[in-house]
Structure formats: C-alpha cells, structure tokens
py3Dmol code that shows the C-alpha trace and the ligand (Angstrom):
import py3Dmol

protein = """\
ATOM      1  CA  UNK A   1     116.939 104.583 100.716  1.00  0.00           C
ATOM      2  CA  UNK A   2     117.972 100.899 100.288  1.00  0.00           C
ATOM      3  CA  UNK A   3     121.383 100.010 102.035  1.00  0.00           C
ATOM      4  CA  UNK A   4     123.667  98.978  99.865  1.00  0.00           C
ATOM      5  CA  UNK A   5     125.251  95.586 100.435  1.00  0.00           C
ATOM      6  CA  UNK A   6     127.272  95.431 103.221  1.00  0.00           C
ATOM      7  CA  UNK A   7     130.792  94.852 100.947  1.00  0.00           C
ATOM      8  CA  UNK A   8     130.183  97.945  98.997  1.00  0.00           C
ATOM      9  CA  UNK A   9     130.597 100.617 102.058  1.00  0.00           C
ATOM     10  CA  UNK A  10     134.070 100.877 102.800  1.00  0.00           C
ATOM     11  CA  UNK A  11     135.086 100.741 106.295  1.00  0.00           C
ATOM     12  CA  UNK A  12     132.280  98.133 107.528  1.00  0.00           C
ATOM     13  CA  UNK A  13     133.439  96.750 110.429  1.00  0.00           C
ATOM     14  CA  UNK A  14     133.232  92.962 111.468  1.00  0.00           C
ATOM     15  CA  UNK A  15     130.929  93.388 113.718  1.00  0.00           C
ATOM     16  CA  UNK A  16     128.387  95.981 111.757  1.00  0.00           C
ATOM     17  CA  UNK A  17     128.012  92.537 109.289  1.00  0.00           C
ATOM     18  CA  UNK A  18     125.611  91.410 111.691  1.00  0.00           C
ATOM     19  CA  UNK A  19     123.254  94.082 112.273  1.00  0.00           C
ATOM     20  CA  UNK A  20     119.389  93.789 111.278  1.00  0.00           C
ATOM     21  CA  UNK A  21     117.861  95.402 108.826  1.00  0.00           C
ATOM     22  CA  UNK A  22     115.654  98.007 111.105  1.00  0.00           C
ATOM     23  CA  UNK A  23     112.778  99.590 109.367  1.00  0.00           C
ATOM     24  CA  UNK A  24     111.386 102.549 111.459  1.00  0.00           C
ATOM     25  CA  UNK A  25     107.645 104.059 110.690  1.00  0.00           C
ATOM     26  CA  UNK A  26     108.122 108.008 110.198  1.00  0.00           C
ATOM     27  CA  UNK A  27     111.001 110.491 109.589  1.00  0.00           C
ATOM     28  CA  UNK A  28     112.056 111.984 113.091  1.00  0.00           C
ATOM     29  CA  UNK A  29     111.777 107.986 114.793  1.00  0.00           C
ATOM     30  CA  UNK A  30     113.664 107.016 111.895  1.00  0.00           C
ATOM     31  CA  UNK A  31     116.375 110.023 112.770  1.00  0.00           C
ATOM     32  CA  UNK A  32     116.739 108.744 116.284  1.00  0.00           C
ATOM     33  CA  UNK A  33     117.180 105.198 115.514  1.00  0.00           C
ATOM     34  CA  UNK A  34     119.867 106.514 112.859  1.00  0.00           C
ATOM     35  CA  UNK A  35     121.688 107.926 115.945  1.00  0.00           C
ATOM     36  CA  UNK A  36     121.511 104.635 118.168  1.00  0.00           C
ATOM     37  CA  UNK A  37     122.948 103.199 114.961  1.00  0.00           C
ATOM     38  CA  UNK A  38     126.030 105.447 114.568  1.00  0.00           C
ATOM     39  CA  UNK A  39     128.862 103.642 113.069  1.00  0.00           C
ATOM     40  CA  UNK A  40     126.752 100.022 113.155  1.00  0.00           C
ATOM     41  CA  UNK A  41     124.199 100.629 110.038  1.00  0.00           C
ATOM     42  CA  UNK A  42     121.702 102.490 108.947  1.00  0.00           C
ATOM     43  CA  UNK A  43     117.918 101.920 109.181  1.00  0.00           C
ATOM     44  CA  UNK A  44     115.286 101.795 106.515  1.00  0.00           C
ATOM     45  CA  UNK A  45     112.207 104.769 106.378  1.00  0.00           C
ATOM     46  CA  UNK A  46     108.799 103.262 105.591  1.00  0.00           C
ATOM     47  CA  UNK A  47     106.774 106.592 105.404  1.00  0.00           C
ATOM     48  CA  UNK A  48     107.820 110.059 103.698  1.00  0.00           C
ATOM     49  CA  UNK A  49     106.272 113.305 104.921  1.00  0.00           C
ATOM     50  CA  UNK A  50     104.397 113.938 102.269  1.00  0.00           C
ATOM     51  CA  UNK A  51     100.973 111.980 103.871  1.00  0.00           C
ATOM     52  CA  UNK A  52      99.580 112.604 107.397  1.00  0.00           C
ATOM     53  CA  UNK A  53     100.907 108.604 108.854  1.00  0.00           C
ATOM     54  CA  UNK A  54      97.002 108.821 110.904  1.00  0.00           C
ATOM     55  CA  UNK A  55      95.325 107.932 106.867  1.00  0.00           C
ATOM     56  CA  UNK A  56      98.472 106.609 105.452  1.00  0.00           C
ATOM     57  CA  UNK A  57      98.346 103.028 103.497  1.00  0.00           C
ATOM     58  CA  UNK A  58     100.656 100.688 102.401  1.00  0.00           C
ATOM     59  CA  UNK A  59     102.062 100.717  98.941  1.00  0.00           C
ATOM     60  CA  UNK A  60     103.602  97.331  97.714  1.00  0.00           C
ATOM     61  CA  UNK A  61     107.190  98.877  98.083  1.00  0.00           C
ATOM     62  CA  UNK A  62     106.682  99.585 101.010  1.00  0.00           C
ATOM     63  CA  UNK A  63     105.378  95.924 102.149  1.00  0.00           C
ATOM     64  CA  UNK A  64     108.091  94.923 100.486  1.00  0.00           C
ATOM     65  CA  UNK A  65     110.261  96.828 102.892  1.00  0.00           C
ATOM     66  CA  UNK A  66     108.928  95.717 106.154  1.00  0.00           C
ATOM     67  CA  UNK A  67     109.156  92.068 104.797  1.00  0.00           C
ATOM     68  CA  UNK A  68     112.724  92.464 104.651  1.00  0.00           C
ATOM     69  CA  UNK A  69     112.979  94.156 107.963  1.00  0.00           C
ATOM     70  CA  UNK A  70     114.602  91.939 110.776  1.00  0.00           C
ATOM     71  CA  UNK A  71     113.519  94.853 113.635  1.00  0.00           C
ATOM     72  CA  UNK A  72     110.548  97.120 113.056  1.00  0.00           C
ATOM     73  CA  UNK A  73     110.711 100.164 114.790  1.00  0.00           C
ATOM     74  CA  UNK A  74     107.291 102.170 114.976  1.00  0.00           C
ATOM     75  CA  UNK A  75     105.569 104.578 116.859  1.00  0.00           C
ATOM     76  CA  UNK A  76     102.580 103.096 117.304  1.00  0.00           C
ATOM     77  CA  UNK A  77      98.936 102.485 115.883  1.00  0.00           C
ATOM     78  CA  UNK A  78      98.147 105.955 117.522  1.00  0.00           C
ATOM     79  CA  UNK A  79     100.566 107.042 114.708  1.00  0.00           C
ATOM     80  CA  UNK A  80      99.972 104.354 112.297  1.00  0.00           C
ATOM     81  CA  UNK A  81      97.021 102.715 112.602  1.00  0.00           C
ATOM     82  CA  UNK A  82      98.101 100.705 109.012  1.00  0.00           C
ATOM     83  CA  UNK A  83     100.706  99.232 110.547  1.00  0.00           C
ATOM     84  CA  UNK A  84      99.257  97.695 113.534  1.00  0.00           C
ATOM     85  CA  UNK A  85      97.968  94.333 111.671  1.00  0.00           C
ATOM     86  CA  UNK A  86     100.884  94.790 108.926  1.00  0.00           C
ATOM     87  CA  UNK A  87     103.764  94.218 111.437  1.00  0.00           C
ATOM     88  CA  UNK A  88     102.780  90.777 112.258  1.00  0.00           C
ATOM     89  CA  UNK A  89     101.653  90.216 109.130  1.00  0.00           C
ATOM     90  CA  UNK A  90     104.255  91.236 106.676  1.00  0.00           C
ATOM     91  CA  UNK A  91     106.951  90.802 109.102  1.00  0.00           C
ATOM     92  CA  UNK A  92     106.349  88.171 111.411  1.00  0.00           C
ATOM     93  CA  UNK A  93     109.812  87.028 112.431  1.00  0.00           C
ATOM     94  CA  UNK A  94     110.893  90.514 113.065  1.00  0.00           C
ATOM     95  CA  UNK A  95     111.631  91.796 116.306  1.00  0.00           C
ATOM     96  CA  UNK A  96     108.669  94.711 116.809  1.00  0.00           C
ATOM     97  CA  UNK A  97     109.418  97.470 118.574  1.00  0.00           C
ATOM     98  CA  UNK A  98     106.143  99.591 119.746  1.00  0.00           C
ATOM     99  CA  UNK A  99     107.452 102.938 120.993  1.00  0.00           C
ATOM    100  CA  UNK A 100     104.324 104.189 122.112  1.00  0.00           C
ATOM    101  CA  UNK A 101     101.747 101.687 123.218  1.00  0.00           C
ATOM    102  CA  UNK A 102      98.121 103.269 121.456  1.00  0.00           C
ATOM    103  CA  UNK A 103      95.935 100.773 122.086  1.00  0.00           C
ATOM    104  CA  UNK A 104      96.265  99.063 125.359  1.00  0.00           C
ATOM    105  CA  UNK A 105      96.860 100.376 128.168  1.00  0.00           C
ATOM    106  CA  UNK A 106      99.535  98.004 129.243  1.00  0.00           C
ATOM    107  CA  UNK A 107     102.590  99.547 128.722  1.00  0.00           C
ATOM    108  CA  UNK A 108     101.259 102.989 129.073  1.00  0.00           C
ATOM    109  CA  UNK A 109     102.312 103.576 132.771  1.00  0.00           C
ATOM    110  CA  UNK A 110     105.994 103.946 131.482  1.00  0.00           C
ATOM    111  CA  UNK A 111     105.005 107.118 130.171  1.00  0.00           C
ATOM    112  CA  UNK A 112     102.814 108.591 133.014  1.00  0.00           C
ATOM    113  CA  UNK A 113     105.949 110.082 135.282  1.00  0.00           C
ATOM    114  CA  UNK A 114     106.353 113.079 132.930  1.00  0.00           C
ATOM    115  CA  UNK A 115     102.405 113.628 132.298  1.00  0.00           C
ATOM    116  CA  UNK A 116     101.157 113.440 135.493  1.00  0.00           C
ATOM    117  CA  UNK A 117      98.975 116.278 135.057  1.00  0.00           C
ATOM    118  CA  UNK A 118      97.980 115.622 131.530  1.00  0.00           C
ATOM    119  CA  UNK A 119      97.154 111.835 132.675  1.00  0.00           C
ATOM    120  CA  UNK A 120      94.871 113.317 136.085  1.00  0.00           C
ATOM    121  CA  UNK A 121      91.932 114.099 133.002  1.00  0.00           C
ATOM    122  CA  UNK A 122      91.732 111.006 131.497  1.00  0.00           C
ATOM    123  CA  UNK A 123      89.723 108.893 133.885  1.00  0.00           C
ATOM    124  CA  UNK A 124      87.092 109.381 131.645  1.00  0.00           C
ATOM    125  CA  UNK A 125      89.191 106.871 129.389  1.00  0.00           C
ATOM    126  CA  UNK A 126      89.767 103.879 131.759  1.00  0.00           C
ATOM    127  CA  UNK A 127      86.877 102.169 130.184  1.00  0.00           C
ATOM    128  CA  UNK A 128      87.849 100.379 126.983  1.00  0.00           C
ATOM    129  CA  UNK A 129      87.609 103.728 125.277  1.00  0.00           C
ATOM    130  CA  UNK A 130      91.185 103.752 123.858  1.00  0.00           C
ATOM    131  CA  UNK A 131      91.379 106.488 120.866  1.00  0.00           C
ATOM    132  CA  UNK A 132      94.233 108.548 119.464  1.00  0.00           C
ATOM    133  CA  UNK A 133      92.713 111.263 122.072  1.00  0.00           C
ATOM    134  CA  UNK A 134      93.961 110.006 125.363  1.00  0.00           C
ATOM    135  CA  UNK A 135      97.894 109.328 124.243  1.00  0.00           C
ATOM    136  CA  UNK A 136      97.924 112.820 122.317  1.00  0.00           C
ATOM    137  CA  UNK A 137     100.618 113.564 124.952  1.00  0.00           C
ATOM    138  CA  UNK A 138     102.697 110.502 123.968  1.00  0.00           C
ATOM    139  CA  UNK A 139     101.738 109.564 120.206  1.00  0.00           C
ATOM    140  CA  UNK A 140     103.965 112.596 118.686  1.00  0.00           C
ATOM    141  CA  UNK A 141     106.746 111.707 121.153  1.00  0.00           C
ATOM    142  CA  UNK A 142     109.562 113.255 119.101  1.00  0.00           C
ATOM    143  CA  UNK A 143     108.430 116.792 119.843  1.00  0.00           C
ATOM    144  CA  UNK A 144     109.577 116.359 123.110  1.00  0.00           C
ATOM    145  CA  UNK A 145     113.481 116.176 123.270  1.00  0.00           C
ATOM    146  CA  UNK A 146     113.300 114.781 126.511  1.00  0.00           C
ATOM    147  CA  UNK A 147     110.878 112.051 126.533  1.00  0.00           C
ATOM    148  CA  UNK A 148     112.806 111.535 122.921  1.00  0.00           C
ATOM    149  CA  UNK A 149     116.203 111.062 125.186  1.00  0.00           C
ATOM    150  CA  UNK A 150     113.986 107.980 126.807  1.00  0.00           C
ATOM    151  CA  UNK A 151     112.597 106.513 123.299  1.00  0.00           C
ATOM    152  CA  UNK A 152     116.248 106.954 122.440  1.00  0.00           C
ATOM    153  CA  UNK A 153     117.244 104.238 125.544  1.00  0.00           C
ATOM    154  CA  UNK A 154     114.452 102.104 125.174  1.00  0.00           C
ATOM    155  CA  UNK A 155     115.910 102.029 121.013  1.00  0.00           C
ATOM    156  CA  UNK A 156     119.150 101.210 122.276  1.00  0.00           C
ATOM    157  CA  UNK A 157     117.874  98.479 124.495  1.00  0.00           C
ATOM    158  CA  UNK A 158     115.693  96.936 121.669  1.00  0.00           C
ATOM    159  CA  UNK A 159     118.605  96.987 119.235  1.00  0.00           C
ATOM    160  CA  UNK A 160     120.719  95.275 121.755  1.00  0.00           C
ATOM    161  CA  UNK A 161     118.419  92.343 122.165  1.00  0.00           C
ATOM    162  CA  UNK A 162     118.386  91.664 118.788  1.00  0.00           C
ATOM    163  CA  UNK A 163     121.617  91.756 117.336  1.00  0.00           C
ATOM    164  CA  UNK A 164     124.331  91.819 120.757  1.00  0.00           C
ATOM    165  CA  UNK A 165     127.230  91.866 118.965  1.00  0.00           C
ATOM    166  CA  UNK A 166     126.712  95.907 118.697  1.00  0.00           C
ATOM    167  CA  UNK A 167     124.986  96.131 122.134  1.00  0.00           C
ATOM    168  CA  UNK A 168     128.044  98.804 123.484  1.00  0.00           C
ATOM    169  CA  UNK A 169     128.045 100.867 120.227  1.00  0.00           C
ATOM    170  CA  UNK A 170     123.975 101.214 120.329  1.00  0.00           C
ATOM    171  CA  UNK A 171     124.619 102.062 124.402  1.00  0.00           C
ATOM    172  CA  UNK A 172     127.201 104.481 123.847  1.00  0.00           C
ATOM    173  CA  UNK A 173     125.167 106.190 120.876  1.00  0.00           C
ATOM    174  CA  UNK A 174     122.431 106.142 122.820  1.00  0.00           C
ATOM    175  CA  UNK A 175     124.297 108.555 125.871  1.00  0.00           C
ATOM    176  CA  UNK A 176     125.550 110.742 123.214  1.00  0.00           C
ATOM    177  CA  UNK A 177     122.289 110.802 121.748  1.00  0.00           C
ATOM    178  CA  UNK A 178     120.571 111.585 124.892  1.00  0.00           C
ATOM    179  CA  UNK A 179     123.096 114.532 125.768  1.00  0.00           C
ATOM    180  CA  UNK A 180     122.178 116.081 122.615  1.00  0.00           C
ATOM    181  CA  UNK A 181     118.817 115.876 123.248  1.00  0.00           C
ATOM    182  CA  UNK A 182     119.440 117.509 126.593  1.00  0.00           C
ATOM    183  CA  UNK A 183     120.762 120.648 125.014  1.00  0.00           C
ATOM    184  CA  UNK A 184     118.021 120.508 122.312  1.00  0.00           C
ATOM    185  CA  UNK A 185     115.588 120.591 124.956  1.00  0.00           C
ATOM    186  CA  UNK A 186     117.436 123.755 126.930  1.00  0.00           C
ATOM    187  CA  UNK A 187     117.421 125.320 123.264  1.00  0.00           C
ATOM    188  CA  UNK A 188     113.430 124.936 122.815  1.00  0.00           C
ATOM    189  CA  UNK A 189     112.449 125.859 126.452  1.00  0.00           C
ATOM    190  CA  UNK A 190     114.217 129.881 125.329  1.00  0.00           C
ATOM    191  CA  UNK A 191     112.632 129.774 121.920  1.00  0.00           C
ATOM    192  CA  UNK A 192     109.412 128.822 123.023  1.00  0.00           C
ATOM    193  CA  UNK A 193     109.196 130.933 126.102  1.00  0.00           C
ATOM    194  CA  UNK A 194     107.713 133.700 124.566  1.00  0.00           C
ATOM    195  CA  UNK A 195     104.880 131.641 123.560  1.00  0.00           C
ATOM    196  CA  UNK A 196     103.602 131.191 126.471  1.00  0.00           C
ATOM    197  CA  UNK A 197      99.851 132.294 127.561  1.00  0.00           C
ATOM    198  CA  UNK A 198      99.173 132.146 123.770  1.00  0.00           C
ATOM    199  CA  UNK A 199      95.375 131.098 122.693  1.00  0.00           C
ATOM    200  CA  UNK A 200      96.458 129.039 119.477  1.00  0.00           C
ATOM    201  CA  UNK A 201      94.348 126.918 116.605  1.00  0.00           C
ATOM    202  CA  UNK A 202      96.137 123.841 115.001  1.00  0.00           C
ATOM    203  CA  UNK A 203      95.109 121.850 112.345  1.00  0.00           C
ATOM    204  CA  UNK A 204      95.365 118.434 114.128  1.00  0.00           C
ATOM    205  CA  UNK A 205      96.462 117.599 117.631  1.00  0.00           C
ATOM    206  CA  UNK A 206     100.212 116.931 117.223  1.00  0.00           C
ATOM    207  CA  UNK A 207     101.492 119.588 119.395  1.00  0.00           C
ATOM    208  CA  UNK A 208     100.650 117.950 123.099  1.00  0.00           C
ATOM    209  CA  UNK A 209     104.398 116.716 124.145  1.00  0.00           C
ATOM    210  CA  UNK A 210     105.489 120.530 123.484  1.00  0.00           C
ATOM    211  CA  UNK A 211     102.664 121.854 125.406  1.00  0.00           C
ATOM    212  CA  UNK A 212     103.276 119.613 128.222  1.00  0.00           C
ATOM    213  CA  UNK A 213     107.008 120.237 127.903  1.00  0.00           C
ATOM    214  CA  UNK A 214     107.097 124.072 127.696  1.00  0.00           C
ATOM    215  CA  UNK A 215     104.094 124.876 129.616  1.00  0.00           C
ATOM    216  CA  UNK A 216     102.106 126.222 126.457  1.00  0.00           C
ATOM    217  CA  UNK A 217      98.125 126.683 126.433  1.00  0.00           C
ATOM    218  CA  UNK A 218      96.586 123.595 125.035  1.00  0.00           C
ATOM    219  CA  UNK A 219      95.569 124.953 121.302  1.00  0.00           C
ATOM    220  CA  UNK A 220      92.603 123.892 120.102  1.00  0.00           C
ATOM    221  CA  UNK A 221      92.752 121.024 117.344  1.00  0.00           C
ATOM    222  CA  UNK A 222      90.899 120.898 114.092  1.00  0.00           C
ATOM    223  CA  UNK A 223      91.471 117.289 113.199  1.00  0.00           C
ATOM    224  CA  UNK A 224      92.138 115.478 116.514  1.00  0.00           C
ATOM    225  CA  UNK A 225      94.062 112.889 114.691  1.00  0.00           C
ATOM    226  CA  UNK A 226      92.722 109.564 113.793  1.00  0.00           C
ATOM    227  CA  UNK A 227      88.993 111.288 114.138  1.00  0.00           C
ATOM    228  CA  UNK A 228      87.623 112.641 110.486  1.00  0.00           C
ATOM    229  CA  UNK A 229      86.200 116.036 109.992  1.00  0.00           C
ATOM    230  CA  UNK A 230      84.530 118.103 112.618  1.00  0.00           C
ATOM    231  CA  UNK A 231      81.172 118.467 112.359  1.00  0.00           C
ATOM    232  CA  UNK A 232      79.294 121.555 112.588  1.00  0.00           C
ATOM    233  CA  UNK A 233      78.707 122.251 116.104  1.00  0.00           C
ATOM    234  CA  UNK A 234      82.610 122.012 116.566  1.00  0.00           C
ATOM    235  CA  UNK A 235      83.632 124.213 113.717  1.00  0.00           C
ATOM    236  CA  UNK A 236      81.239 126.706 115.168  1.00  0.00           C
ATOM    237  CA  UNK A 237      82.932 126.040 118.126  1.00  0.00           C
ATOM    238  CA  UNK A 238      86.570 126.547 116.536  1.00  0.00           C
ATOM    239  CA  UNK A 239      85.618 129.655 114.869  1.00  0.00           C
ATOM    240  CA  UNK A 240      84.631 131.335 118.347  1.00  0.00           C
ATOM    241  CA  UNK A 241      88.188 129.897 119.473  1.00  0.00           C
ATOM    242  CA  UNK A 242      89.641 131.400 116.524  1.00  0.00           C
ATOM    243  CA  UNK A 243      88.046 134.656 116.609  1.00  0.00           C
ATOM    244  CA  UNK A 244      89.998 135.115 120.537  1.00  0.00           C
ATOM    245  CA  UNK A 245      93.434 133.204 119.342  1.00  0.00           C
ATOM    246  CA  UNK A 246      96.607 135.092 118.648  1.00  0.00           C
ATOM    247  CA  UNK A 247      98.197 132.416 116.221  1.00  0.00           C
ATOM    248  CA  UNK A 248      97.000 129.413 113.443  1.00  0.00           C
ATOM    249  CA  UNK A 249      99.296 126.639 113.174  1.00  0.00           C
ATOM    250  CA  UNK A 250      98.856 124.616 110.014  1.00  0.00           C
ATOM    251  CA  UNK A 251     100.575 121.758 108.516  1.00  0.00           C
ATOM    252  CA  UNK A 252     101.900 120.560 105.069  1.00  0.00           C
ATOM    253  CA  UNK A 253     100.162 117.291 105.666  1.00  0.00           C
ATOM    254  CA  UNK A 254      96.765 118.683 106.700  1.00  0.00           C
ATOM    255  CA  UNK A 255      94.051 120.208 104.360  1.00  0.00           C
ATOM    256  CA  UNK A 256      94.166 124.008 103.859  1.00  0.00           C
ATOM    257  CA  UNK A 257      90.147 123.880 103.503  1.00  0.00           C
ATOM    258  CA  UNK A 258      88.718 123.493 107.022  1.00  0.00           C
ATOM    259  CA  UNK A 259      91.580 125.875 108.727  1.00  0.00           C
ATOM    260  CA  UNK A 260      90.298 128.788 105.966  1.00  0.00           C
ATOM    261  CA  UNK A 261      86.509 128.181 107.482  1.00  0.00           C
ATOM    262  CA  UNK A 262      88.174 128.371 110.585  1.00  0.00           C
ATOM    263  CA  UNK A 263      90.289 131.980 110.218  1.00  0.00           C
ATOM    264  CA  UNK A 264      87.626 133.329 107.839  1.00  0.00           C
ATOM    265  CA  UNK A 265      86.682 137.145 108.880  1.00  0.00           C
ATOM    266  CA  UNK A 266      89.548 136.865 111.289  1.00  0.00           C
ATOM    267  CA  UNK A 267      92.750 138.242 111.197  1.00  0.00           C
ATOM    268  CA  UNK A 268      94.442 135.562 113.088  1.00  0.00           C
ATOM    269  CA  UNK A 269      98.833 135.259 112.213  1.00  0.00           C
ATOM    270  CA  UNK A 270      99.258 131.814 110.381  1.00  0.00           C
ATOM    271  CA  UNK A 271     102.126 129.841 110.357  1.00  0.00           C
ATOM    272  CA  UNK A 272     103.118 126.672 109.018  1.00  0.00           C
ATOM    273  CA  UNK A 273     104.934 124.201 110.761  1.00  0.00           C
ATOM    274  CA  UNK A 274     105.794 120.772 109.963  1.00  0.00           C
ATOM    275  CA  UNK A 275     105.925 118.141 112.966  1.00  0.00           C
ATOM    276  CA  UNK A 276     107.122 115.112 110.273  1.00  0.00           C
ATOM    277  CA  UNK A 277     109.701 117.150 108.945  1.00  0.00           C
ATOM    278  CA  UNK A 278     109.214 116.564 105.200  1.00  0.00           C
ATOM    279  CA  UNK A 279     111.310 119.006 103.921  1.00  0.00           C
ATOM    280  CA  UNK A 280     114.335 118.419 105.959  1.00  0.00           C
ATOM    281  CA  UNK A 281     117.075 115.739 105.010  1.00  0.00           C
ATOM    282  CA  UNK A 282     116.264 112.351 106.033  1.00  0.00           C
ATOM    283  CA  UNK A 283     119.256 110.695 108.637  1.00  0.00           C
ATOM    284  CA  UNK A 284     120.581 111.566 112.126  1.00  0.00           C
ATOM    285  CA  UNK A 285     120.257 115.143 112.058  1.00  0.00           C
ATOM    286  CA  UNK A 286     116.573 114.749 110.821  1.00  0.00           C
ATOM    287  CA  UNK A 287     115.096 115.135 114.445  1.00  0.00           C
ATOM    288  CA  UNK A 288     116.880 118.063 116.233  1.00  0.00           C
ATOM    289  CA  UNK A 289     116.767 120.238 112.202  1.00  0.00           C
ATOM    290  CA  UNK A 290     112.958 119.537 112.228  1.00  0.00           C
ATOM    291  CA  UNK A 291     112.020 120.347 115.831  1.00  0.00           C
ATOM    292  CA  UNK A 292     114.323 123.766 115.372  1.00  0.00           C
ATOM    293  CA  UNK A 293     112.189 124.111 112.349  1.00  0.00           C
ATOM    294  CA  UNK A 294     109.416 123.509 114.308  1.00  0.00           C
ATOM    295  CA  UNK A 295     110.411 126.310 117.278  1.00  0.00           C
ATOM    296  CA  UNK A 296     111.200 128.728 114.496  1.00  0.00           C
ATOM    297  CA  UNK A 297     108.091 128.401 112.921  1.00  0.00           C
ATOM    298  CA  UNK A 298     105.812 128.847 115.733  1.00  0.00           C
ATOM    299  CA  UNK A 299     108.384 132.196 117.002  1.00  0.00           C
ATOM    300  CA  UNK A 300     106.876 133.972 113.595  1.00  0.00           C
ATOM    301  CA  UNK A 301     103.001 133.421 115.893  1.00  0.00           C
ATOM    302  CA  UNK A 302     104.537 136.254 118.171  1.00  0.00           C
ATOM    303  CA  UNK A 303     106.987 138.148 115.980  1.00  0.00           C
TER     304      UNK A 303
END
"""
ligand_1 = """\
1
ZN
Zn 99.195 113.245 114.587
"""
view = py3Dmol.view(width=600, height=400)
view.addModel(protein, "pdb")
view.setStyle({"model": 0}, {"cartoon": {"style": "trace"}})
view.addModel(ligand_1, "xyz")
view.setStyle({"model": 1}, {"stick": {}})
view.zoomTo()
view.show()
C-alpha cells in the first residue's frame, strides 16, 4: 500500500508533487478520499477488513503510517475509538480530519438535517451520555450514498486547505464523485425496496444510515458496537426478536457464536454481508462495489 516515490509514477504532474500524504481510517472512507484524489495521489489505508475497527489496535506499522501522514482522514472515535488519542499523538502536525464527530456534540448538528426523525429519540442523550449508540445513524456514514456525497465535499474541502495547489482537481473530483453517488443511491433505493417492513437481527448496529435512508425497520443489534456482549436478559430478549424476524444479517468481522444462540430452534434466512468491504479491492471503486455487495446480500433475506 505504500506510494511509491513520487519520480517513479510516470505522468506525475507538477502540481501532484505537492500533495500530503493522507492516511484514511477504514476501507470505504479510504475509497472516497481515493476519488477526491483522482489524478492528484493516492491515500494511505490504516485498517484492513479483517478486524471489527470498534476493538481494533494499533500495530507498530501501522503507527508508523500515521506518523508519516501529513492529513489524517478518519471516521471518528465512534468508529475508532484507538485512534482518538493516536492522532494527536502519533501525528501531531497533521492536518486531522474527523468525519463524524463521536464524542462531542459540537459538530454533530451538521448531520441532524437528514436524521431528523432518528435525532427526535435521543433527548435521552443530551446529558454527557455520549456512546457509540446515539451517532449509530452517522458513525457507518458510507452506507449511505448520499450523506457519503456530503463526507465526499467536506473531503474535498479538507484536502484543499491543506495542500491548495490541487484545490480545483479535489473540487472537481469531488462533483463527479458526488454524481456517482447520486446514481448509487437511486440504484439502492430499487434493490432495497423489497425489504421493506422486514423484522431483521444483525450482529452489530452498522446498518442505521441504510435504515434511515431506505425506510427499513430498525433490526435489532446483537453487539451495539463499542458495547461488549449482551447479557442475558437481552439475548433472551433477541431470541424472542429472532423467533418473529424474517432475515439474520451477520458479518465477517463479528463472532459467529452469539448470532447461533440467537437463531437456535429457529429457522430464520441468514445472510452475510460485509459493511467494511474486506473482500473487495481496495481504491476508488472500493465504496460503490461494497455497498452493491452489501444490497445484494441483504436481497438473498427475501429471495
Ligand atoms: Zn460498527
């Protein structure tokens, strides 16, 4: 994944010789940073798929990486709570750039225009309770093409701040990025139509942004996130869920263990589907190949 020096790639331009080196947190981020970087660069990918980014730590390569990095790009400590102190840490001269705000709640009113009714619950949260929980709708961002289009601007923006000389290539990747994401979004509205009404089980709360998006029934979660195992009272509690749901939805990342307790004497469809992406090339395309992944996946719950 390491760039190779700038004089090796044939047809570097003058001005790509000054962009950073931008390290982004997961695969999909990473995918539409790769877009906003069209023709300038490419960025750096801290975390595979093959670990949920909610436990991940840092290996010493990987440190090594964001020390080098002149613009983080990261979801947020929602995401990855390792990175939140290792930013500023390990990279303390680079430019940070906190997609999704998980801890305070100042920034979070940029993302309240398209959750309105997801946001109306959460009064419960206004007081200093600030978990994983009450952003579910934001933290896995990227499963929402169009709230992707906006991460996608606010990229661009970021990347133009620190290194202007490429400030009209990022903005013009960023317009053809967001028209793409447009289409993607008309594509997943028709394949996830018929999934609509469905009483689902997932194995950890990272399907919120396509619930909100599509107007799917809010499955219930196994792992919400950040949170360890449930305890017994909930499991009970999933089981009766399960017992009533038309469709499982695991994930690569997630332990096969609790959703079998789960599904046990039920006869409940499972798929797998895979909101990271781990199997799917890394680079631009990475985003719109693992959402259509994603949307194909969850069309085998009602097939
Ligand atoms: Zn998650």
């Amino acid at each position: 994944m390491r760039l190779a020096p700038l004089a090796l790639i044939p047809f570097a331009t003058a001005a790509s010789a000054e962009a950073p080196r931008v390290v982004v947190d997961v695969a999909p981020v990473h995918s539409l940073v790769a877009q906003v970087m069209a023709g300038v660069g490419a960025p750096e990918l801290l975390l595979d798929g093959s670990v949920s980014p909610h436990g991940w730590s840092m290996r010493p390569a990987q440190a090594a990486l964001l020390e080098s990095a002149g613009v983080v790009v990261w979801t947020g400590p929602g995401l990855t709570p390792a990175l939140e102190d290792a930013v500023g840490t390990l990279a303390p001269d680079a430019a940070s750039v906190e997609l999704v705000a998980g801890e305070g709640h100042e920034d979070h009113e940029d993302h309240d225009h398209d959750h309105g009714e997801e946001e109306a619950g959460h009064d419960d949260h206004a007081e200093g309770e600030h978990d994983h929980h009450a952003h579910a709708a934001d933290i896995h961002f990227w499963l929402d093409p169009i709230e992707s289009a906006e991460k996608v601007a606010a990229i661009a923006a970021a990347l133009a701040e620190a290194d202007p000389t490429n400030a009209a290539a990022y903005a013009a990747n960023a317009e053809a990025a967001a028209a793409d994401l447009t289409a993607l979004d008309r594509e997943m509205a028709v394949a996830l139509a018929p999934l609509r009404g469905m009483a689902w089980v997932t194995a950890h709360d990272a399907w919120a942004p396509l619930v909100v998006r599509y107007g799917l029934e809010e499955p219930a979660a196994i792992h919400v996130s950040a949170t360890g195992d449930p305890g017994a009272a909930r499991m009970a509690e999933l089981r009766e869920v399960a017992a009533g749901a038309a469709c499982a939805v695991t994930e690569p990342q997630e332990p096969a263990r609790l959703m079998e307790t789960v599904l046990e004497g039920t006869e409940v469809v499972q798929v797998v589907a895979d909101p990271l992406g781990a199997d799917v090339p890394v680079g631009p395309g990475h985003h719109a190949a693992t959402l259509r992944a994603v949307a194909a996946a969850l069309a085998g719950c009602v097939e």
